[in-house]
HTML snippet that shows the backbone in 3Dmol.js (N, CA, C, O; Angstrom):
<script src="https://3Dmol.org/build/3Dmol-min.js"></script>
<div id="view" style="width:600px;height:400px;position:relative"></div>
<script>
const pdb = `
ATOM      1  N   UNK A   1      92.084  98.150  95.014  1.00  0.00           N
ATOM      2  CA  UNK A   1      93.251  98.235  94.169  1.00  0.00           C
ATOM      3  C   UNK A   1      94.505  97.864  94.958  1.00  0.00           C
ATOM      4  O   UNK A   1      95.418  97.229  94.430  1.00  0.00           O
ATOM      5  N   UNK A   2      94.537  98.258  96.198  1.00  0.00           N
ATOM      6  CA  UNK A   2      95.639  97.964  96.816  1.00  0.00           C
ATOM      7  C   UNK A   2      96.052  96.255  96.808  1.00  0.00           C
ATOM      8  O   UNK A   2      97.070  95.772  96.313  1.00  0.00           O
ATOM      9  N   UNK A   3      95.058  95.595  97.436  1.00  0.00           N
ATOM     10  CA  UNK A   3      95.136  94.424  97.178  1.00  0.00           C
ATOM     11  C   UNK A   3      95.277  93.286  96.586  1.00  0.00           C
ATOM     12  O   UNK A   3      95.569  92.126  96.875  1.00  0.00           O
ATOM     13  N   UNK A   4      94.872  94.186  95.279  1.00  0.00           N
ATOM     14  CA  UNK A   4      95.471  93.606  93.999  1.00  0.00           C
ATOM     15  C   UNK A   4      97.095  93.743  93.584  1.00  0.00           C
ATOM     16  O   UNK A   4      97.848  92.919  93.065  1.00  0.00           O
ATOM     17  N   UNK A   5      97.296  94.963  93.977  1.00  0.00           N
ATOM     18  CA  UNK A   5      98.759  95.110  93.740  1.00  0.00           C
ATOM     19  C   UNK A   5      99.610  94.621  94.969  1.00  0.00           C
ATOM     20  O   UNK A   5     100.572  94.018  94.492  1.00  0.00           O
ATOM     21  N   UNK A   6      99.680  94.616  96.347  1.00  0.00           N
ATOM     22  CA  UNK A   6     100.360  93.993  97.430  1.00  0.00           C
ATOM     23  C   UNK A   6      99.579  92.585  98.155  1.00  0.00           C
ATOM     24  O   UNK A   6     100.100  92.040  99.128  1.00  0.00           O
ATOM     25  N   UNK A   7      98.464  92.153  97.641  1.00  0.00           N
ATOM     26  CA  UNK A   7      98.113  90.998  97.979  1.00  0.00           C
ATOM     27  C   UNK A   7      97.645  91.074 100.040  1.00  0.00           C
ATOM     28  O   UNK A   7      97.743  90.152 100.850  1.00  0.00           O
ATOM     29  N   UNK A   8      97.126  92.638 100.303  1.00  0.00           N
ATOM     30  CA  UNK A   8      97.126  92.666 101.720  1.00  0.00           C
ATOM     31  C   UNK A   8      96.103  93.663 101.311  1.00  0.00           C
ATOM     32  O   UNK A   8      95.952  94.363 100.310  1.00  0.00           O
ATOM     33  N   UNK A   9      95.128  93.410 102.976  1.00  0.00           N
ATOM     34  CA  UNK A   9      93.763  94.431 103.067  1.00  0.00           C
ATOM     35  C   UNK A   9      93.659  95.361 102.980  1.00  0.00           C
ATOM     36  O   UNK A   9      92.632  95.750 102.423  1.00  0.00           O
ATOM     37  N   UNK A  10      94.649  96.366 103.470  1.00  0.00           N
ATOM     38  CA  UNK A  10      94.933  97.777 103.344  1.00  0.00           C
ATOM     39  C   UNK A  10      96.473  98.111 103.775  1.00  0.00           C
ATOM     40  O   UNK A  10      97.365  97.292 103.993  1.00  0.00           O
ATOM     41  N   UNK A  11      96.546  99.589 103.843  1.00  0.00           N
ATOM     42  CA  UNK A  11      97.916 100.081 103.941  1.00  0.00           C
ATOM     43  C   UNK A  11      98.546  99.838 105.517  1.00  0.00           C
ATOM     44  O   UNK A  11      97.937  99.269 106.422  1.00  0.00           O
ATOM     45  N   UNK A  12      99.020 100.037 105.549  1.00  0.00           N
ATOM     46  CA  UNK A  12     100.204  99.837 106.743  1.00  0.00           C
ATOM     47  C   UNK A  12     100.596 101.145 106.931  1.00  0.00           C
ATOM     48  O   UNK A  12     100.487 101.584 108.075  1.00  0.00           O
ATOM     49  N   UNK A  13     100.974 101.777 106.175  1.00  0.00           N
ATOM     50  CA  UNK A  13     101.223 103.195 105.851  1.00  0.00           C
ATOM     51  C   UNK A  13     100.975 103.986 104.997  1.00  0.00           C
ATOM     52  O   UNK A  13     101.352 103.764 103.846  1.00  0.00           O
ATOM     53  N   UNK A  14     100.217 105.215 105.346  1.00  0.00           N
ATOM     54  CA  UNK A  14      99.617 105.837 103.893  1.00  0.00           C
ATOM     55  C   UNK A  14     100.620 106.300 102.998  1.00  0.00           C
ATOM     56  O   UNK A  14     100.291 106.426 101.818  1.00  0.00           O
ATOM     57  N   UNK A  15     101.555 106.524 103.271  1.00  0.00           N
ATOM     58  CA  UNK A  15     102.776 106.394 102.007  1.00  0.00           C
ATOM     59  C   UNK A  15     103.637 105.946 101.627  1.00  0.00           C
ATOM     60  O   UNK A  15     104.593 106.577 101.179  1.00  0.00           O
ATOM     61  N   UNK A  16     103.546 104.622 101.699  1.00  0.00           N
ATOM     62  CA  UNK A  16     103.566 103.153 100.990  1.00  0.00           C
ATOM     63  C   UNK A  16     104.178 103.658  99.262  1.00  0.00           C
ATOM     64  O   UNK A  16     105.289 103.657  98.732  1.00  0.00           O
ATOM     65  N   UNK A  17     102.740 104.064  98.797  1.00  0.00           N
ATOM     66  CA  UNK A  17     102.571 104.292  97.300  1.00  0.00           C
ATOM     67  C   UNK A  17     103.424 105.364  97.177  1.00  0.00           C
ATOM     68  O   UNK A  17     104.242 105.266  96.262  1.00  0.00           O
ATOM     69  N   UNK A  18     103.455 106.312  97.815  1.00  0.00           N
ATOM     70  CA  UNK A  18     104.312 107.503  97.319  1.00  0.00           C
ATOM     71  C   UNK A  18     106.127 107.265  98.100  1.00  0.00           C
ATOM     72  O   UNK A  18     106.921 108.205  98.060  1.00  0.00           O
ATOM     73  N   UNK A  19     106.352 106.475  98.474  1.00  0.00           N
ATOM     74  CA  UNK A  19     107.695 106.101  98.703  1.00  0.00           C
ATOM     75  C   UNK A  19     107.930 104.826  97.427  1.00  0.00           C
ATOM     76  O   UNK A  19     109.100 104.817  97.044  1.00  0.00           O
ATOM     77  N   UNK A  20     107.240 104.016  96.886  1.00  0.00           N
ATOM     78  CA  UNK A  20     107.802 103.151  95.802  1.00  0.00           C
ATOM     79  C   UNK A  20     107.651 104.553  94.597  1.00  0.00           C
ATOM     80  O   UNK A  20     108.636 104.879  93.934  1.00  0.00           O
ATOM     81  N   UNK A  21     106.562 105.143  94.474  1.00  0.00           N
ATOM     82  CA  UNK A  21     106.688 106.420  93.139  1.00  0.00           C
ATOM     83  C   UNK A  21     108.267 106.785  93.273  1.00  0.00           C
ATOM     84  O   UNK A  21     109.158 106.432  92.500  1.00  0.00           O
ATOM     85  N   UNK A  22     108.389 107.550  94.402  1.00  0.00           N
ATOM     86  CA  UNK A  22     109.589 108.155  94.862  1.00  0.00           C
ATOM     87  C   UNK A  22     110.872 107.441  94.104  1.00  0.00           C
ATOM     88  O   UNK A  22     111.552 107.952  93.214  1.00  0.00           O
ATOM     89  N   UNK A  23     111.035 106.091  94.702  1.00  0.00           N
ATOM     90  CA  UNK A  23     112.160 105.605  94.213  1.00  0.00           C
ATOM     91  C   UNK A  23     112.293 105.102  92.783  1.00  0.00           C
ATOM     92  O   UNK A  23     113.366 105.078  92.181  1.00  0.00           O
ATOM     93  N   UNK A  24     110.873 104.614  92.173  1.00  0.00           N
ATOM     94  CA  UNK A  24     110.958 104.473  90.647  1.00  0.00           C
ATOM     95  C   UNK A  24     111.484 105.764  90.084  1.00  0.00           C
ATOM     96  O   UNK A  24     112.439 105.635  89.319  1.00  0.00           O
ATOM     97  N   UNK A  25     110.911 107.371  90.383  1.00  0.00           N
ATOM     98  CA  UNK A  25     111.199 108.227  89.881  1.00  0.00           C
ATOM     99  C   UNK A  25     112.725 108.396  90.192  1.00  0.00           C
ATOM    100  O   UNK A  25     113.195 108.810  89.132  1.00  0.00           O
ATOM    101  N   UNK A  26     113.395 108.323  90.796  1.00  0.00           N
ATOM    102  CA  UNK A  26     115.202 108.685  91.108  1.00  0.00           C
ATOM    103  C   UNK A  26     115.825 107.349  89.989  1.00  0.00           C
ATOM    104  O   UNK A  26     116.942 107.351  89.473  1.00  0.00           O
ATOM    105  N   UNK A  27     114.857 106.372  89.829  1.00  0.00           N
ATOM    106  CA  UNK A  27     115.621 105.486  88.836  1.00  0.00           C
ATOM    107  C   UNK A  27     115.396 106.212  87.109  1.00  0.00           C
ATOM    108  O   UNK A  27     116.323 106.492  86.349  1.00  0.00           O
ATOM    109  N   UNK A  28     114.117 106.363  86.861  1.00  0.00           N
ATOM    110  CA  UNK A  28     113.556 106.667  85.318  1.00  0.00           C
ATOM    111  C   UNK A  28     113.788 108.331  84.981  1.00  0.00           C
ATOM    112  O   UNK A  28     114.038 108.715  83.838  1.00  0.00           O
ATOM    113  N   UNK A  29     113.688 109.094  85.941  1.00  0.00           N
ATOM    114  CA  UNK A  29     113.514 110.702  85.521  1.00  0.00           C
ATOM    115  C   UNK A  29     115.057 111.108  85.418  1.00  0.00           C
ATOM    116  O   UNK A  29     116.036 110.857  86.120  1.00  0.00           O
ATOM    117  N   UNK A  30     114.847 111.884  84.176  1.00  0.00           N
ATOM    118  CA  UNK A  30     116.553 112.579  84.623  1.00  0.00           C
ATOM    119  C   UNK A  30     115.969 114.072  85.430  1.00  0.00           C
ATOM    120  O   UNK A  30     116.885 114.697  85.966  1.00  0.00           O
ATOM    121  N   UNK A  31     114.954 114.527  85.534  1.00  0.00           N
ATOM    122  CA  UNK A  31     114.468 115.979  86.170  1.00  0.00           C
ATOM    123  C   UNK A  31     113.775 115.396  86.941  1.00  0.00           C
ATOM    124  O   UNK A  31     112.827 114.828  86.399  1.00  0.00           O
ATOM    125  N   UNK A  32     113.848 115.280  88.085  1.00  0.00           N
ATOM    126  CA  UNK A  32     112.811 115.111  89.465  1.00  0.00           C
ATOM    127  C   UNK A  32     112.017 115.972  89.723  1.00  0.00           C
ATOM    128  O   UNK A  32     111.035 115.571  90.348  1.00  0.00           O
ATOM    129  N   UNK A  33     112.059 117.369  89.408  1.00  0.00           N
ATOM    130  CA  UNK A  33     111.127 118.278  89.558  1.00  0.00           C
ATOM    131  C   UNK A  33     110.443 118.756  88.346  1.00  0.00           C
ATOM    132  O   UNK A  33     109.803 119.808  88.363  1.00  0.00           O
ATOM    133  N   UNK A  34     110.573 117.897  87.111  1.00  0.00           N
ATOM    134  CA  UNK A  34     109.647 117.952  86.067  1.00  0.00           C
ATOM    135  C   UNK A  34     109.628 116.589  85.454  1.00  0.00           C
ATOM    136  O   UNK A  34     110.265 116.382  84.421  1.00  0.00           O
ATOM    137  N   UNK A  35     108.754 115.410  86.183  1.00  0.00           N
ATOM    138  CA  UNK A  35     108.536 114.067  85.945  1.00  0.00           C
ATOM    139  C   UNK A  35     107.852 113.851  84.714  1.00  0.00           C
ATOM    140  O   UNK A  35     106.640 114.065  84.706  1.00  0.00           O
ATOM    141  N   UNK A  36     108.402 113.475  83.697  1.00  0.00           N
ATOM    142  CA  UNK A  36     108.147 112.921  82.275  1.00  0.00           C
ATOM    143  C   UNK A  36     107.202 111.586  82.059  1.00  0.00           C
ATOM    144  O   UNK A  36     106.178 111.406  81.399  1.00  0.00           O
ATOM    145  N   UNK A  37     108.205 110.505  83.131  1.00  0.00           N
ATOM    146  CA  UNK A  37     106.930 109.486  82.838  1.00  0.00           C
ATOM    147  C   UNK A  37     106.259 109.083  83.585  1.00  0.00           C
ATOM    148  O   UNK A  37     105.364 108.404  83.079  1.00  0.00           O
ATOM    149  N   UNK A  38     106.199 109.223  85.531  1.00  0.00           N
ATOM    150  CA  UNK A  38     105.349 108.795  86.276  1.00  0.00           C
ATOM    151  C   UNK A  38     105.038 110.376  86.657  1.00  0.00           C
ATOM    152  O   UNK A  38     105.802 111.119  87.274  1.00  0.00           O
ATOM    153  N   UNK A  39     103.865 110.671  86.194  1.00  0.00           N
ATOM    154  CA  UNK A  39     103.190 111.659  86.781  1.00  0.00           C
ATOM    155  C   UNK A  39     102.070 112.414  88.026  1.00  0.00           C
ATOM    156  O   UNK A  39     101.110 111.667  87.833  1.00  0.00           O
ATOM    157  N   UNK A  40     101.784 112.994  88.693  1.00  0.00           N
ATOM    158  CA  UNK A  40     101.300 112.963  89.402  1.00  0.00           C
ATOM    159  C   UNK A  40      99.844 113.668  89.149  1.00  0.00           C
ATOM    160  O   UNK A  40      99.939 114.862  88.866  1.00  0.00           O
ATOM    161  N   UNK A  41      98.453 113.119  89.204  1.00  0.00           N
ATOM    162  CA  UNK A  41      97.381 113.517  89.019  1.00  0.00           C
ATOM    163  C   UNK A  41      96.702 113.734  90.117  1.00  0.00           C
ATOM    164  O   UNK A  41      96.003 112.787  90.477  1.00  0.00           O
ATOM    165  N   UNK A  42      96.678 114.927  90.937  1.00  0.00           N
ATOM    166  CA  UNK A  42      96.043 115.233  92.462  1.00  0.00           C
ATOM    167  C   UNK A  42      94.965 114.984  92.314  1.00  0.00           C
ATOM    168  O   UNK A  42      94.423 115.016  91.209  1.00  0.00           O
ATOM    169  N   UNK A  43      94.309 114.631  93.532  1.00  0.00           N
ATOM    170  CA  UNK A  43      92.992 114.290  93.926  1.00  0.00           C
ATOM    171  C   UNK A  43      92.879 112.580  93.359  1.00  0.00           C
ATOM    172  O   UNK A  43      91.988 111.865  93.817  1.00  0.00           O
ATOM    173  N   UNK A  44      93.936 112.007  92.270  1.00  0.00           N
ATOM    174  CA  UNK A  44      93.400 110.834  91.774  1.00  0.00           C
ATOM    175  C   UNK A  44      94.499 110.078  92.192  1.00  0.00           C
ATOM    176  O   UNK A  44      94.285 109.397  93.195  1.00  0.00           O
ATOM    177  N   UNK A  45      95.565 110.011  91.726  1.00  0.00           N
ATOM    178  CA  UNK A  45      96.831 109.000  91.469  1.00  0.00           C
ATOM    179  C   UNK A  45      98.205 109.601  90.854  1.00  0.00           C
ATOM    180  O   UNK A  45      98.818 110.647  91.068  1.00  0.00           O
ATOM    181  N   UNK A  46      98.441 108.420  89.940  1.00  0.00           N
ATOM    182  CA  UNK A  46      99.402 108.654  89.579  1.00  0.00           C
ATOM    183  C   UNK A  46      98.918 107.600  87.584  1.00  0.00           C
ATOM    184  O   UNK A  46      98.125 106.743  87.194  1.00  0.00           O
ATOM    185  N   UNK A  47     100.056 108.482  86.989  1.00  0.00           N
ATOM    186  CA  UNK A  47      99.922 108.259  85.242  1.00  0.00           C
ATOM    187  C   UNK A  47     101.168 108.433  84.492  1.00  0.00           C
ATOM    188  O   UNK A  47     102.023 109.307  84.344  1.00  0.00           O
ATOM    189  N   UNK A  48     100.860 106.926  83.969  1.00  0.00           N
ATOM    190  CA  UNK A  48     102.151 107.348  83.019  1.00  0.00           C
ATOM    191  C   UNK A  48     102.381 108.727  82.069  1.00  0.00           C
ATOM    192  O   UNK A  48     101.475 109.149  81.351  1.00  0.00           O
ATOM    193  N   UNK A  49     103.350 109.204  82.131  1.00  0.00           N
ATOM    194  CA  UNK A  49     103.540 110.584  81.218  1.00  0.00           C
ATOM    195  C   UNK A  49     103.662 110.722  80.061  1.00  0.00           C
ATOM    196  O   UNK A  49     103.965 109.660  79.517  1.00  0.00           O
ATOM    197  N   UNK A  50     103.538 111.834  79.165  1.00  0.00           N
ATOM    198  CA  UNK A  50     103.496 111.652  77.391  1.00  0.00           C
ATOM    199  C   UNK A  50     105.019 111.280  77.038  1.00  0.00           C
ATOM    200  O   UNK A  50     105.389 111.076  75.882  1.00  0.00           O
ATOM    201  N   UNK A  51     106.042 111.199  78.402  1.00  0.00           N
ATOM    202  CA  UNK A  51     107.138 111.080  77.501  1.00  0.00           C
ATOM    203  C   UNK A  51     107.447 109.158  77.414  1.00  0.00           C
ATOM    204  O   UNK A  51     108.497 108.518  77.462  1.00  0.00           O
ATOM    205  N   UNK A  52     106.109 108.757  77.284  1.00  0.00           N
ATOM    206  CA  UNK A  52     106.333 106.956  77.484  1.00  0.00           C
ATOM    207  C   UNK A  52     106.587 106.797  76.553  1.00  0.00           C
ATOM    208  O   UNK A  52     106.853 105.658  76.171  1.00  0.00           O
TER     209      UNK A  52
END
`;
const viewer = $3Dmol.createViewer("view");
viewer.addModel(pdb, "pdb");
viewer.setStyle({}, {cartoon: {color: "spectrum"}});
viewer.zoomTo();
viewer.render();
</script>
């Protein structure tokens, strides 16, 4: 999956993904500590939220 999305073999840094989440969320959320549309699903990823 990675490679599909950055066009490279693997990470460089394992939080890569959670520093672009990070900054999409300070653009889209008005509550940072209750994320509406990029959500966080432990153990899996990340999901758009019911408020899409």
């Amino acid at each position: 999956m990675f490679q599909a999305v950055w066009q490279e073999e693997s990470m460089t840094d394992d939080n890569t993904v959670m520093v672009h989440i990070s900054r999409l969320r300070t653009k889209i959320e008005k509550d940072l500590s209750n994320p509406l549309y990029l959500q966080t699903v432990w153990g899996f990823g990340y999901k758009l939220g019911e408020g899409c």
